[in-house]
N, C-alpha and C positions, 0 to 999 in steps of 0.2 A: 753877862747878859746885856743885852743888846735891846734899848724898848725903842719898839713904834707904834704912837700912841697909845693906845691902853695894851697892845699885845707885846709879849718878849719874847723874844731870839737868844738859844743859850748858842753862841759863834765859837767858844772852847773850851775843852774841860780837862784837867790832867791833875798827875799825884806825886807827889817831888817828896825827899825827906833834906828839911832846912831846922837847924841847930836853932834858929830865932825866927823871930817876926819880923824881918828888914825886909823891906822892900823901895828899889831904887828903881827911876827912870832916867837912864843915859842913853843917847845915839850911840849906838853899837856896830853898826852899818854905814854910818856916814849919808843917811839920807834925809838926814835932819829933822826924822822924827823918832823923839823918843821912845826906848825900847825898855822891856820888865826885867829887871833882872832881880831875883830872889835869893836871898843869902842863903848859901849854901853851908857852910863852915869855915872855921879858920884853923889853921896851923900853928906851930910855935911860932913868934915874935910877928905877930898880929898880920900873917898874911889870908884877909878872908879871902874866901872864893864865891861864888854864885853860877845858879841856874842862869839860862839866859834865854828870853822869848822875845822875838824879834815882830815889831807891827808893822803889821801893812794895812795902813788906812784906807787902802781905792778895795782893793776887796774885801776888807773885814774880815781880817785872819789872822792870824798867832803864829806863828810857826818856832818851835824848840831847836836850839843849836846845839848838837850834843859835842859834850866835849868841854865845854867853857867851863863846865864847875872847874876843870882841873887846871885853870888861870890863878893864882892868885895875884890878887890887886891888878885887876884889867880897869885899862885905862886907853879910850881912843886918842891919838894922834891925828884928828882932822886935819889939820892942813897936808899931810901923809896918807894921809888914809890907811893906816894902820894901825891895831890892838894894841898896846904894850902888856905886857905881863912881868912883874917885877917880884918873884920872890929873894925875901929879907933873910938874911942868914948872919949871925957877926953885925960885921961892921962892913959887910958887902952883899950885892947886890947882884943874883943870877936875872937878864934880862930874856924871854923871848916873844916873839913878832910873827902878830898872825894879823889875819884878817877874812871877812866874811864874804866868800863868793858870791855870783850869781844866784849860786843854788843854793844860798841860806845854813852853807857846809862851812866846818873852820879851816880854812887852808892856813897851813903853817908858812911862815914870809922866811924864818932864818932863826935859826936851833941858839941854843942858851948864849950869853954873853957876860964873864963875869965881870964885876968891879968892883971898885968902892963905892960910895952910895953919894959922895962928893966929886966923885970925876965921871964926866960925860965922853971924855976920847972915844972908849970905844962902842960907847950906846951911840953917838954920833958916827961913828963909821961904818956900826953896821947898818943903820938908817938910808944909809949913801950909797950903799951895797944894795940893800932891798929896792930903792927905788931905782937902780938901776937896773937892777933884774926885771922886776916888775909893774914898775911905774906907777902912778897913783893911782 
């Protein structure tokens, strides 16, 4: 709800199914305003996941990204501008790289990357690769 002066504005309304009460606000978009993202659930060896509601302050809107529950442990790369998603397995670490278009859709940057959870090689190279293809 949304008040101006004594009257309110309900600006959006929706029905999600989340395993807890968590509720997080991260830049998800790279626009430097934080965004709602609601626990969705977690997987074996503590990879939660979340809903994800992106704000747009100039017009007072919400808009849902569908798809990002199926991240677990998203994490933006600002100076990149790109998603990370890191699911935990072992003693290694499946990476993949997205990010949020124009149209508030999740384009995928570049498909799984495995490792150890201690070596960067090739989370680093494919970072180098994504921003070549697609630039910040």
């Amino acid at each position: 709800m949304h008040t101006y002066g004594k009257k309110s504005n309900l600006i959006f309304r929706d029905s999600l199914y989340s395993r807890g009460n968590f509720i997080e606000f991260n830049d998800m978009n790279n626009d430097s305003v934080p965004d709602i993202m609601v626990f969705y659930n977690t997987g074996g060896r503590a990879n939660p996941t979340y809903h994800l509601y992106l704000r747009d302050t100039i017009r007072h809107k919400i808009t849902y990204v569908k798809g990002f529950e199926d991240l677990p442990n998203p994490e933006l790369d600002t100076a990149n501008n790109i998603i990370t998603s890191g699911g935990l397995y072992g003693e290694s670490v499946g990476w993949e790289f997205y990010r949020v278009d124009s149209h508030n859709k999740l384009l995928t940057l570049w498909h799984r990357v495995d490792g150890r959870m201690d070596d960067n090689v090739k989370y680093d190279r494919a970072v180098k690769a994504i921003l070549k293809k697609w630039g910040k």
